[in-house]
C-alpha positions as CSV (number, residue, x, y, z in Angstrom):
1,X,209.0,181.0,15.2
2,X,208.4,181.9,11.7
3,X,211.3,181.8,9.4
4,X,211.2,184.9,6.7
5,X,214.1,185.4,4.0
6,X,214.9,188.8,2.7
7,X,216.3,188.6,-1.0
8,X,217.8,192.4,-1.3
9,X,221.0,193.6,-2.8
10,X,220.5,197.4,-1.0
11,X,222.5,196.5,2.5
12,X,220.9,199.6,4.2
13,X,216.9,198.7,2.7
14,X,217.3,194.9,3.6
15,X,218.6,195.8,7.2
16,X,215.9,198.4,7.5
17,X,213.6,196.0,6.7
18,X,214.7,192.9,8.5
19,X,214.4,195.4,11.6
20,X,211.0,195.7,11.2
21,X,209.7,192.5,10.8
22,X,212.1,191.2,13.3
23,X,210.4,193.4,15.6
24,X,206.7,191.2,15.3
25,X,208.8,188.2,16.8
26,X,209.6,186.9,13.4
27,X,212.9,185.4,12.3
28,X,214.6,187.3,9.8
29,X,217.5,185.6,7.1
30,X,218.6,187.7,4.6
31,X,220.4,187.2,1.3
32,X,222.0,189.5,-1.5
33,X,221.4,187.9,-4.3
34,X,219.8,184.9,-5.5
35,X,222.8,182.2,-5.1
36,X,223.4,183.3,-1.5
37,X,219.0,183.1,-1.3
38,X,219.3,179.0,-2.7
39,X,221.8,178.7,-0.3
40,X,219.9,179.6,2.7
41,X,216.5,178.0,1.1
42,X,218.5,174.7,1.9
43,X,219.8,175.7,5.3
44,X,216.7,177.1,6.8
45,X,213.2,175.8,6.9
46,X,211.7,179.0,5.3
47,X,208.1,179.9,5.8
48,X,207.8,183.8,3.8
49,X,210.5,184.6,1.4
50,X,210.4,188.7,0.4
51,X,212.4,189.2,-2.8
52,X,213.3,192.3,-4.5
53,X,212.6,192.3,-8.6
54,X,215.9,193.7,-9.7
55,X,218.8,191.4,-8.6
56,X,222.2,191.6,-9.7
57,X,222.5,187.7,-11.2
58,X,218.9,187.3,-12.0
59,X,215.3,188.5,-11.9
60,X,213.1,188.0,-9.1
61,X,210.0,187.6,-11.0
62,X,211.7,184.0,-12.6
63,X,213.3,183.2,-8.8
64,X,210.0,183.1,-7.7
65,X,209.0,180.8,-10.2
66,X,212.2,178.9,-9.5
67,X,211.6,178.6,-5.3
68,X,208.1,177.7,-6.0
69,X,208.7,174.7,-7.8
70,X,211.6,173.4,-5.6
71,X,209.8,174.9,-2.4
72,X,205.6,174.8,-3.3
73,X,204.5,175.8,0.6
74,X,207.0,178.4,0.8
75,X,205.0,182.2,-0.3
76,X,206.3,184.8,-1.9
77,X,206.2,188.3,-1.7
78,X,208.2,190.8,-4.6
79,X,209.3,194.0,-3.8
80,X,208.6,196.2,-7.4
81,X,210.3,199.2,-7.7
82,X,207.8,201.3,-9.7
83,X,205.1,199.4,-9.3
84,X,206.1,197.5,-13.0
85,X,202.6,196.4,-13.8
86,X,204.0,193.5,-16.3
87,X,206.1,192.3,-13.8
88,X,203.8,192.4,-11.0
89,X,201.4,190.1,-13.4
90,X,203.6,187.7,-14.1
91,X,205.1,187.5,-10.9
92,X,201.3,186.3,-10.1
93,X,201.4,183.7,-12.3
94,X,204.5,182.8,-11.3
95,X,202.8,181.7,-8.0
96,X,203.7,184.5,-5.9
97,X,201.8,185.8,-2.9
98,X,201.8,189.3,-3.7
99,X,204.0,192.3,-4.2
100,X,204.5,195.5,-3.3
101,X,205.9,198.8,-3.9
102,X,209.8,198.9,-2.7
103,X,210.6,201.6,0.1
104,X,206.9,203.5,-0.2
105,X,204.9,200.6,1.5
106,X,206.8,199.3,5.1
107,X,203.4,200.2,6.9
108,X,201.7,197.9,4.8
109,X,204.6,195.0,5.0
110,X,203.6,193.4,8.0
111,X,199.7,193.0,7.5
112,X,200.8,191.1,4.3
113,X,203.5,189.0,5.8
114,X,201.2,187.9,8.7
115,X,198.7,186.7,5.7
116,X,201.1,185.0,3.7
117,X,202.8,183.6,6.8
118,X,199.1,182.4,7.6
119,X,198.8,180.7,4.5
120,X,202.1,178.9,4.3
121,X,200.8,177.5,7.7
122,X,197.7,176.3,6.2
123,X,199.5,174.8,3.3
124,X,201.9,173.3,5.8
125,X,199.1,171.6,7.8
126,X,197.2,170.5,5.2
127,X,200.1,168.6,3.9
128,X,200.8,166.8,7.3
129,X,196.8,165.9,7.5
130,X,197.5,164.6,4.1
131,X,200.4,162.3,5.3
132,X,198.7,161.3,8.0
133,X,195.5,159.9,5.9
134,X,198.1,158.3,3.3
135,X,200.0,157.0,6.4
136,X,196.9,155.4,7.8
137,X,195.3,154.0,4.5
138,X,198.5,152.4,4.3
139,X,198.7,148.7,3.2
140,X,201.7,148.1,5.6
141,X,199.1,149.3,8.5
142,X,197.0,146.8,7.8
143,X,196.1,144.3,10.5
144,X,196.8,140.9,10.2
145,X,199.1,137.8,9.7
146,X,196.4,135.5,8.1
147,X,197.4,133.9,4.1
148,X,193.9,134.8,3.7
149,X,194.2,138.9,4.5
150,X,197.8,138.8,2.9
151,X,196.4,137.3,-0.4
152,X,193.7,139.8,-0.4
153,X,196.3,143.1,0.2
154,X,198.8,141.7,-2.5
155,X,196.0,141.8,-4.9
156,X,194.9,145.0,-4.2
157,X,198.3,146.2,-4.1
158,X,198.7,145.2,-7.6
159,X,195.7,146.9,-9.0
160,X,196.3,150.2,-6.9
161,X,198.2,151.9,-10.0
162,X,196.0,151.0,-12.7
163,X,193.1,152.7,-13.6
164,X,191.1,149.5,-13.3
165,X,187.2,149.2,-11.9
166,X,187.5,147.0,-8.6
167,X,184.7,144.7,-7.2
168,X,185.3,144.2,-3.4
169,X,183.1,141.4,-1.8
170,X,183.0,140.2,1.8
171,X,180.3,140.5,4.3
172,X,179.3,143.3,6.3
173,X,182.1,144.6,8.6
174,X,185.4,143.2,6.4
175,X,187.0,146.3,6.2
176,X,185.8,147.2,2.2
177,X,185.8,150.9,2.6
178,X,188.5,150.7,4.3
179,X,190.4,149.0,1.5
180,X,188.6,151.1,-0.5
181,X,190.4,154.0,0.3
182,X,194.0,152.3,0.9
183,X,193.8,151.2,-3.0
184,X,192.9,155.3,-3.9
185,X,196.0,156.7,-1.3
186,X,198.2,153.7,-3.3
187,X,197.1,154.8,-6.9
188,X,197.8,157.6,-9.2
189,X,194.8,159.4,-8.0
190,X,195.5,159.9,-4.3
191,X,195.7,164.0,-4.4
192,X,192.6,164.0,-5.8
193,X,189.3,163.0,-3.8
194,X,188.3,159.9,-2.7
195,X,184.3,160.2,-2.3
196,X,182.1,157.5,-0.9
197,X,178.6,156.7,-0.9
198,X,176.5,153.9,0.3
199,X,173.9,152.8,-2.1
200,X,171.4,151.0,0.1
201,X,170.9,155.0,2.8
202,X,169.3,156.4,0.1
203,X,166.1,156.0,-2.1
204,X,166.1,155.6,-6.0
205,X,165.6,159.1,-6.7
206,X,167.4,160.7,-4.0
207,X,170.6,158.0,-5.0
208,X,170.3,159.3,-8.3
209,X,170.9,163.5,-7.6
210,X,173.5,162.3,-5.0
211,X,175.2,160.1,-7.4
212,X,175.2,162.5,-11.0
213,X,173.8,165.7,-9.1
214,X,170.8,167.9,-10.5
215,X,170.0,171.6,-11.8
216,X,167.8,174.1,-10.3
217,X,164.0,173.3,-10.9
218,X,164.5,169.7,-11.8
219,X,162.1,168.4,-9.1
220,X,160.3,169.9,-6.1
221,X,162.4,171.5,-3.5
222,X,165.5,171.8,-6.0
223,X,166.1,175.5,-4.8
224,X,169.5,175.3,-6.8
225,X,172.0,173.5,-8.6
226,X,173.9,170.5,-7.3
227,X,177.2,169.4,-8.2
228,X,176.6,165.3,-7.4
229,X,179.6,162.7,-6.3
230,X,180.5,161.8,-9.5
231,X,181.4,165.7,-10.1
232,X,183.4,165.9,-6.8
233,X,185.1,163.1,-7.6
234,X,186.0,163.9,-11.1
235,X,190.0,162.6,-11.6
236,X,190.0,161.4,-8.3
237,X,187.8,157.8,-6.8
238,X,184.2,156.9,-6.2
239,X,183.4,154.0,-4.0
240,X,180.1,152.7,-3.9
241,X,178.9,150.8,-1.1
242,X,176.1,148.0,-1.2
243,X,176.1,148.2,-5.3
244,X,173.7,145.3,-5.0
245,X,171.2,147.8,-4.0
246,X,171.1,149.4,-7.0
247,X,167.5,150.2,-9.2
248,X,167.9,149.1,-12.5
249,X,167.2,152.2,-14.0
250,X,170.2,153.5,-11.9
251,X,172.4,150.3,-12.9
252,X,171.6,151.3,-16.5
253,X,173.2,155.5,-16.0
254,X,175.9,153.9,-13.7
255,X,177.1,151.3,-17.0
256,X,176.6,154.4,-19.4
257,X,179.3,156.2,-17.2
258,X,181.7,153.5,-17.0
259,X,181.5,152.9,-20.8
260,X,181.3,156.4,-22.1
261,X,182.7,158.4,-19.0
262,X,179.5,160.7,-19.2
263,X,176.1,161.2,-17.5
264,X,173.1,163.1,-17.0
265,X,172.1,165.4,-14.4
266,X,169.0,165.6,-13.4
267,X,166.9,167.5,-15.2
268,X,169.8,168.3,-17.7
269,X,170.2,167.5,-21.3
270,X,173.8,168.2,-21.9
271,X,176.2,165.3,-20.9
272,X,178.8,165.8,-17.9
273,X,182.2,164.5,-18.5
274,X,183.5,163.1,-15.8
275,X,187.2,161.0,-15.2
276,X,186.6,159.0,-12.5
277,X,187.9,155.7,-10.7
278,X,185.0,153.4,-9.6
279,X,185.6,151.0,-6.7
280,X,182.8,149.1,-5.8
281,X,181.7,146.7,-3.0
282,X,179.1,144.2,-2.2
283,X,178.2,141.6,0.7
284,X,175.3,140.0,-1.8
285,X,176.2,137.4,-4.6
286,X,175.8,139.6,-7.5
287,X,175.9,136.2,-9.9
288,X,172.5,135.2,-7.8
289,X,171.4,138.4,-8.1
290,X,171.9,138.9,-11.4
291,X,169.7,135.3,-11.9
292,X,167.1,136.5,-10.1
293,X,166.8,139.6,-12.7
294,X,167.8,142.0,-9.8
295,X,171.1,142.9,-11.3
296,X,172.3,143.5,-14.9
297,X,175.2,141.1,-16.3
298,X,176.7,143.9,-18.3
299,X,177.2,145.8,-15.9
300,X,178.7,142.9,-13.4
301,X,181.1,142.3,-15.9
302,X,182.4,145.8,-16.2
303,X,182.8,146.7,-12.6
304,X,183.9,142.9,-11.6
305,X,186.8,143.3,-13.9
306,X,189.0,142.6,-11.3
307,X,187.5,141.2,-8.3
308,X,188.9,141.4,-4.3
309,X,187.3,138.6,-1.9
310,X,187.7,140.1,1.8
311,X,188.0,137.4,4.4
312,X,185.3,136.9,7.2
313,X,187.0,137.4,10.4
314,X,186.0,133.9,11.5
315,X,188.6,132.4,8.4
316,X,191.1,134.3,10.2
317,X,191.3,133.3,13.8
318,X,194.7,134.2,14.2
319,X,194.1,138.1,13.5
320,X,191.6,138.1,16.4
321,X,194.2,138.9,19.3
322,X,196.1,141.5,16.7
323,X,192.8,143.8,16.4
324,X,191.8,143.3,20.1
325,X,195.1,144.7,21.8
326,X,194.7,147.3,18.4
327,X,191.4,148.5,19.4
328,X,192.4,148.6,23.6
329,X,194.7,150.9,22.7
330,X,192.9,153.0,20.5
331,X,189.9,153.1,23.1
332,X,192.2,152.9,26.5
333,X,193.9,156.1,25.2
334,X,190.1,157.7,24.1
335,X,189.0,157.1,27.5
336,X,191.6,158.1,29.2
337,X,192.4,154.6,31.1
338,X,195.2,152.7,31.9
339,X,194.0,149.0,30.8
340,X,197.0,147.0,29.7
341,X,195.7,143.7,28.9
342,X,193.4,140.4,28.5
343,X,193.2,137.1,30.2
344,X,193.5,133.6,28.5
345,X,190.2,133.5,29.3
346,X,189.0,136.5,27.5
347,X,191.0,135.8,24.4
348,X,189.9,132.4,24.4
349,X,186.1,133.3,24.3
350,X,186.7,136.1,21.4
351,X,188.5,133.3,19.3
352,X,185.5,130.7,19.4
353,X,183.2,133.2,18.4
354,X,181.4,133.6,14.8
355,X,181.8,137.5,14.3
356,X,178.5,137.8,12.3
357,X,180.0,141.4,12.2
358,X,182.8,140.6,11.3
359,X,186.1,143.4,12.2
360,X,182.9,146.1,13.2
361,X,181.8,143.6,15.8
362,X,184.5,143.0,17.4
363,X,185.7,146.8,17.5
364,X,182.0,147.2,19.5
365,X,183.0,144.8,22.1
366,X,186.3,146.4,22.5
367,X,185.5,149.6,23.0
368,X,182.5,148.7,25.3
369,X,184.8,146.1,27.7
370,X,187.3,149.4,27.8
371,X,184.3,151.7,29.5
372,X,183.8,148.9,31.6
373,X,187.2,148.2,32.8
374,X,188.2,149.2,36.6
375,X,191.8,148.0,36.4
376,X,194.3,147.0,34.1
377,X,193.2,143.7,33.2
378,X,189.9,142.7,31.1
379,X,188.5,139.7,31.8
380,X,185.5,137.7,30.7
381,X,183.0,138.9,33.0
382,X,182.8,142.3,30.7
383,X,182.1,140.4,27.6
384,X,178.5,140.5,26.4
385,X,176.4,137.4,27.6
386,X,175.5,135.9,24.1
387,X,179.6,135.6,23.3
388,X,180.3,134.2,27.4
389,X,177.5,132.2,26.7
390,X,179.1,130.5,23.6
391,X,182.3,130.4,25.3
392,X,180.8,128.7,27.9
393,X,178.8,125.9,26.0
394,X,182.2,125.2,23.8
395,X,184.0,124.9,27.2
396,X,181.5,122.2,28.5
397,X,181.8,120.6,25.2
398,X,185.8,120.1,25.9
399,X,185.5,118.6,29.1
400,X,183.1,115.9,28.2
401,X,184.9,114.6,25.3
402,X,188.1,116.1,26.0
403,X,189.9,112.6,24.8
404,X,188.2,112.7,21.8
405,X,189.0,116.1,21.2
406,X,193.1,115.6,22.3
407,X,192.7,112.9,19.6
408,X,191.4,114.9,16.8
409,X,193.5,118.0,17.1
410,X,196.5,115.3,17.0
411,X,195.3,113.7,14.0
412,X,194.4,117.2,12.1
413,X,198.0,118.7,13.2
414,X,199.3,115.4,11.5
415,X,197.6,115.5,8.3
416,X,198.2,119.7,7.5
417,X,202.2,118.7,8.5
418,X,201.6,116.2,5.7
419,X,200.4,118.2,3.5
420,X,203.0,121.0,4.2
421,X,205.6,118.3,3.6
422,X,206.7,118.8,7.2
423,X,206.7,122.7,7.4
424,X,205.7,124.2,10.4
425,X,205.7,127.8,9.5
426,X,203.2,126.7,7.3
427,X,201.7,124.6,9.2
428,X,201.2,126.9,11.9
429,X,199.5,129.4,9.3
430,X,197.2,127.2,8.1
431,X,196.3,126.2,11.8
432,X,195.8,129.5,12.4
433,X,197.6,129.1,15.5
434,X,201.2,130.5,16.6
435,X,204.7,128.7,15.5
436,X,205.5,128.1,19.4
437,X,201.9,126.4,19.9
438,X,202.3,124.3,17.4
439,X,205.6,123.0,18.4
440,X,203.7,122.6,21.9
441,X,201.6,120.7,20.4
442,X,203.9,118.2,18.6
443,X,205.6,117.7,21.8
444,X,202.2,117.4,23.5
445,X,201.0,115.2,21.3
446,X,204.5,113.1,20.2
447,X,204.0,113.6,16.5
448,X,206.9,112.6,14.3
């Protein structure tokens, strides 16, 4: 139920009132006066508040300029006693909903509360949407345990409040974009938009009115003018995916944008200012590149001014089983099913393999074992045959020189407690493995 406040020093008119809009299932609190109204701002969670102009300790044109900056979902309608024009205007600006003639106008009340109750609603959704994507972006929702991911959040973390260019590299399926967007949600920018674009879907010219946008006429089949990403992100962040791609005619307006903070439509002589955070990302070597003559070194120097290496999800073994029961539960809840867990087995298998892609490729497999799944267990026969297959072979591998292998292991667990001057939490994190396995392991193996 819809909570509405009635700010009205006239007894018989606020009552009058609160009758009828109590009547379209609406709950009414009323106030005399603006302390009392404060008072009840605090104690109710108010969604419409209807305030007379004339108050006897203040004026509610500046109360409404008061309860929208302490309360900026909350709408506001004025009841005007003559219709004051001046007052009505600046009650406007003041952020109010509307207003409306006191005593002359109860049949129009209620089609104007429903619309402002309508758009405090809106207001009040969009906010928890909001939340949401600044709750998921989150660095503390991150997945993972690895030195290698942690290294790579704490840097980000750090450069999430400056207004800094960023250079994410990794190969395909990292988790860039992702980042991406968890650096905009952390930084100074994150109520404004976060637009992203990857360079390599599009051709050169096409890349081009999608990135800085284009006027009406500019080229065939321009029926009118189009804003471009660099426009809809303007105070807000672009990231651009697969900058490696880039023409060089593009890499030259992209460094002129950076440097000067303007560009060229297309088709347009006039400039476009724009304020905009670039984060960019690339699973190339943009130093190879930039020897081959494929990429420009000024412009590698200005967007890799601070640079964000995203770990392969092979160099971080021990973050497989955290995005695995992650993703069952994600896709477990999608479909419907009740699947609770993995074997050893399957585990096991997912562990030994490369992930040529990466945190995307595993994700795949995931969701497709969860489809497959009859019960609550997933085993190894749902795992696609070239990963069983590797499983497998590594499997036969162990058995004939399982000595050798019980030696090695030993021998490396030996030297990385040397090196960690005995410490097994590190140790165990540079194993990749878990603190209890390692001090299986010791026993297993009798190391000192």
């Amino acid at each position: 139920m819809k909570n509405i406040l009635i700010i009205d020093d006239e007894e018989k008119l606020r009552n009058l009132l609160a009758k009828i809009i109590s009547y379209e299932g609406f709950e009414v609190i009323q106030a005399e006066n603006s302390k009392t109204a404060l008072k009840k701002m605090e104690q109710f969670d108010i969604d419409v508040v209807i305030c007379d102009v004339k108050l006897p300790d203040g004026n509610g044109v500046e109360l409404s300029k008061a309860l929208k900056n302490n309360y900026p979902l909350v709408e506001i309608i004025l009841l005007t006693a003559y219709g004051n024009i001046p007052d009505s205007v600046q009650a406007i600006k003041n952020g109010a909903f509307d207003y409306i003639t006191k005593g002359d106008d109860n049949n129009k009340i209620i089609p104007l509360l429903q619309r402002a109750v309508e758009k405090a609603d809106l207001a009040k959704r969009v906010q928890r949407l909001e939340k949401q994507l600044g709750d998921k972006y989150s660095f503390d929702n991150f997945i993972g345990k690895s030195r290698q991911i942690k290294g790579s959040i704490e840097l980000a973390k750090k450069v999430a409040l400056s207004n800094t260019t960023v250079l994410l590299t990794g190969e395909t399926g990292t988790g860039k974009e992702v980042f991406a967007q968890a650096i905009h949600q952390e930084s100074n920018r994150r109520n404004k938009n976060f637009v992203a674009i990857n360079c390599s879907a599009f051709s050169k010219d096409l890349l081009e009115s999608e990135l800085f946008g284009h006027k009406a006429g500019a080229f065939t089949g321009a029926i009118k003018d189009h804003k471009g990403l660099f426009s809809e992100a303007n105070n807000g962040t672009i990231f651009l995916d697969e900058i490696g791609e880039l023409a060089p005619d593009l890499q030259a307006k992209l460094l002129r944008v950076i440097e000067t903070g303007e560009f060229y439509k297309v088709g347009e002589s006039k400039p476009t200012k724009t304020n905009v955070r670039i984060i960019a990302a690339t699973n190339r070597n943009l130093q190879n590149e930039i020897d081959a003559g494929n990429f420009r070194e000024d412009l590698f120097y200005r967007i890799a001014a601070f640079q964000i290496a995203l770990p392969a999800l092979r160099e971080r073994v021990c973050d497989i089983e955290l995005f695995t029961y992650h993703f069952l539960q994600m896709f477990s809840a999608k479909a419907n099913k009740k699947v609770e867990r993995f074997t050893d087995d399957f585990i096991s298998a997912l562990r030994q393999y490369q992930w040529k892609g990466n945190i995307r490729e595993l994700r795949n497999v995931i969701e497709r074992c969860v489809i497959l799944a009859d019960g609550l267990v997933i085993t190894t026969d749902l795992l696609p045959v070239e990963i069983k297959q590797n499983a497998n072979s590594s499997s036969k591998d162990k058995v004939v020189s399982s000595f050798e292998l019980a030696q090695a292991e030993k021998t490396h667990i030996q030297k990385v407690l040397n090196y960690t001057n005995g410490n097994k939490t590190k140790t165990a994190e540079l194993l990749g493995i878990a603190l209890t396995t390692l001090y299986r392991k010791i026993s297993e193996y009798k190391i000192d």
